[in-house]
MIBA-19995 format. One line per 2 residues: their letters; for each residue x, y, z of N, C-alpha, C. Coordinates in steps of 0.05 Angstrom, whole numbers, padded with zeros to 5 digits. Example, Ala and Ser with C-alpha at 12.3 -4.5 7.8 and 13.67 -1.06 7.14 Angstrom:
BEGIN
as	00264,-00114,00156,00246,-00090,00156,00264,-00066,00156  00257,-00045,00142,00273,-00021,00143,00258,00001,00157
//
This chain:
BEGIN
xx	00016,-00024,00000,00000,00000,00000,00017,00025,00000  00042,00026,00014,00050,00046,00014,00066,00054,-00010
xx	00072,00033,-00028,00088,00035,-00055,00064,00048,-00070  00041,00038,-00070,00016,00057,-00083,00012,00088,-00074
xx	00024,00089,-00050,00022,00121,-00044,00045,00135,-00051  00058,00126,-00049,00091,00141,-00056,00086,00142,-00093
xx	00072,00127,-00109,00066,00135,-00126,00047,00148,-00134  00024,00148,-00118,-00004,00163,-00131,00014,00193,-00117
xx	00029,00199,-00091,00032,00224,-00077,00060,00228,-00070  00083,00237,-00097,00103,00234,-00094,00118,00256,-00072
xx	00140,00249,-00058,00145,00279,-00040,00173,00285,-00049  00176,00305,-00050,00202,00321,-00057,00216,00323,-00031
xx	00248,00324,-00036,00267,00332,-00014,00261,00357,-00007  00262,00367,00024,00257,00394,00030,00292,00408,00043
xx	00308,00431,00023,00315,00430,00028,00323,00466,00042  00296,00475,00046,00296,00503,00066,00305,00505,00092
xx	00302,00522,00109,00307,00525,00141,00288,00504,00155  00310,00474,00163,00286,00459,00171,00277,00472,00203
xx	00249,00480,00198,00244,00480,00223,00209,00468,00223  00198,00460,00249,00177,00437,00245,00158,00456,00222
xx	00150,00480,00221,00134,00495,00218,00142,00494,00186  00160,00495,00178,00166,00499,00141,00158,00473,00131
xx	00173,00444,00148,00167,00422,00141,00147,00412,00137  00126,00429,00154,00096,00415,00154,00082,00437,00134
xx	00088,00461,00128,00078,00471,00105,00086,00461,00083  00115,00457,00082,00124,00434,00061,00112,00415,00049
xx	00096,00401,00059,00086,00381,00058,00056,00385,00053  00043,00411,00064,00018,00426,00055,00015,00424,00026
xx	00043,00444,00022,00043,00454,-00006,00044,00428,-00031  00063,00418,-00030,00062,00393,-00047,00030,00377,-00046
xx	00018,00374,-00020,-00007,00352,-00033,-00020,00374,-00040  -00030,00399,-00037,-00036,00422,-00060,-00030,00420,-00084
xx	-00007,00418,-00088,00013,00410,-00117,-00002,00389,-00134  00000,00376,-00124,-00007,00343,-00129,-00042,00337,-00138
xx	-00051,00352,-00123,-00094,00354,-00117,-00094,00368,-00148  -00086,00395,-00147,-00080,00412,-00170,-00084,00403,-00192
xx	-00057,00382,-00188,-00056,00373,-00222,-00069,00353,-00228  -00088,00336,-00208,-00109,00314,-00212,-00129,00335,-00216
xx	-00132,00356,-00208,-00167,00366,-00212,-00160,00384,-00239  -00134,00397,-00247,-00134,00408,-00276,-00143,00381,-00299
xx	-00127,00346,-00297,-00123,00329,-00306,-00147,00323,-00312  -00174,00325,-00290,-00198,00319,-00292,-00216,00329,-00307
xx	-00212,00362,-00312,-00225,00381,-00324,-00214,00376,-00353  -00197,00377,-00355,-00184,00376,-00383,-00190,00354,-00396
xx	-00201,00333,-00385,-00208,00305,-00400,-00238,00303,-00401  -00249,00334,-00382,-00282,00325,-00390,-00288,00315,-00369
xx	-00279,00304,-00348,-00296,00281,-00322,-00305,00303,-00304  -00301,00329,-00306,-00305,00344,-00289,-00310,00369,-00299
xx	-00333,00390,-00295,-00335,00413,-00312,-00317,00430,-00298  -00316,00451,-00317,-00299,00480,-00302,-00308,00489,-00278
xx	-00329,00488,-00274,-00341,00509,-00240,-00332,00485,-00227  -00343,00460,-00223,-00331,00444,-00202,-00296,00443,-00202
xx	-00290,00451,-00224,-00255,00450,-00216,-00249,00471,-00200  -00261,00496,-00216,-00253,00521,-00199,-00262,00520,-00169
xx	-00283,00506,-00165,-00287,00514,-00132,-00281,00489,-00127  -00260,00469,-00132,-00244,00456,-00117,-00217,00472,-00112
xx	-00209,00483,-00131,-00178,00492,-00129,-00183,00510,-00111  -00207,00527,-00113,-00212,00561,-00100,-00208,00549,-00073
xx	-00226,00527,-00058,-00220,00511,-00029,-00204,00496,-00025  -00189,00491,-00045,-00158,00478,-00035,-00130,00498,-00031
xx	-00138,00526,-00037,-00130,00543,-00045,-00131,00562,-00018  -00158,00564,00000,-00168,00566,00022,-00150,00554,00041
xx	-00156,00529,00039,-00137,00513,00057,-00105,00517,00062  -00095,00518,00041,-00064,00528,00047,-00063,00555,00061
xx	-00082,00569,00051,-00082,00603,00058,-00079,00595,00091  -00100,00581,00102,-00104,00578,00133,-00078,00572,00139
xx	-00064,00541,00130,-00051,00535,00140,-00020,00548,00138  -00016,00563,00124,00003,00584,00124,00000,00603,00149
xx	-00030,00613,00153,-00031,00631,00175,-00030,00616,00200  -00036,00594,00207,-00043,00582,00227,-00012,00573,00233
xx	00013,00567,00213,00032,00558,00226,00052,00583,00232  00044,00616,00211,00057,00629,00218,00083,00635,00198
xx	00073,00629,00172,00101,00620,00150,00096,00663,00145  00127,00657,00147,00133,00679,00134,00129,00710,00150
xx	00119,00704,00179,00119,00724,00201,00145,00726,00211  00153,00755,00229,00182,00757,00238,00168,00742,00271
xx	00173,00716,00277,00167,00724,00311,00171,00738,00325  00192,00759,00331,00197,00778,00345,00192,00800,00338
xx	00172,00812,00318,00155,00825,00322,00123,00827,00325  00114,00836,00339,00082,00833,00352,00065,00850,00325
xx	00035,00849,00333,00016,00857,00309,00019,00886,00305  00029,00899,00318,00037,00930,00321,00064,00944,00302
xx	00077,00916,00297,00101,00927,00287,00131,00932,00310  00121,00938,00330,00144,00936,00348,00162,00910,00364
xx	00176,00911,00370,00197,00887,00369,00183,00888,00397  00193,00856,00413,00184,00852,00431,00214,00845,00458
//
């Protein structure tokens, strides 16, 4: 089973600032990657019309947005919502 997943959901080496927070967006981003090009793959062959693609990608699209904010990618921690250092 897991040879079936490593092929249906391939993962790339991550090779940024490992810290838990990039790794697990890391890993966001890719099955995003991956969903993407099965729901373009679907539309493009007809199994799926355009509005149902678009409001899959638009909520898969959602979801990274959260999970970016929720882990904090790309905030300074040592500065607060005000702008001043802490």
């Amino acid at each position: 089973m897991e040879d079936k997943n490593n092929f249906l959901y391939p993962r790339g080496h991550y090779y940024g600032q490992v810290k838990p927070e990039n790794l697990v967006f890391n890993a966001n981003l890719q099955e995003f990657a991956q969903r993407i090009s099965y729901i373009c793959n679907l539309e493009t062959s007809g199994k799926i019309p355009p509005e149902q693609a678009y409001e899959q990608i638009k909520e898969l699209w959602q979801k990274l947005k959260r999970s970016k904010k929720e882990l904090r990618i790309g905030e300074d921690p040592f500065h607060t919502d005000d702008g001043n250092s802490q």
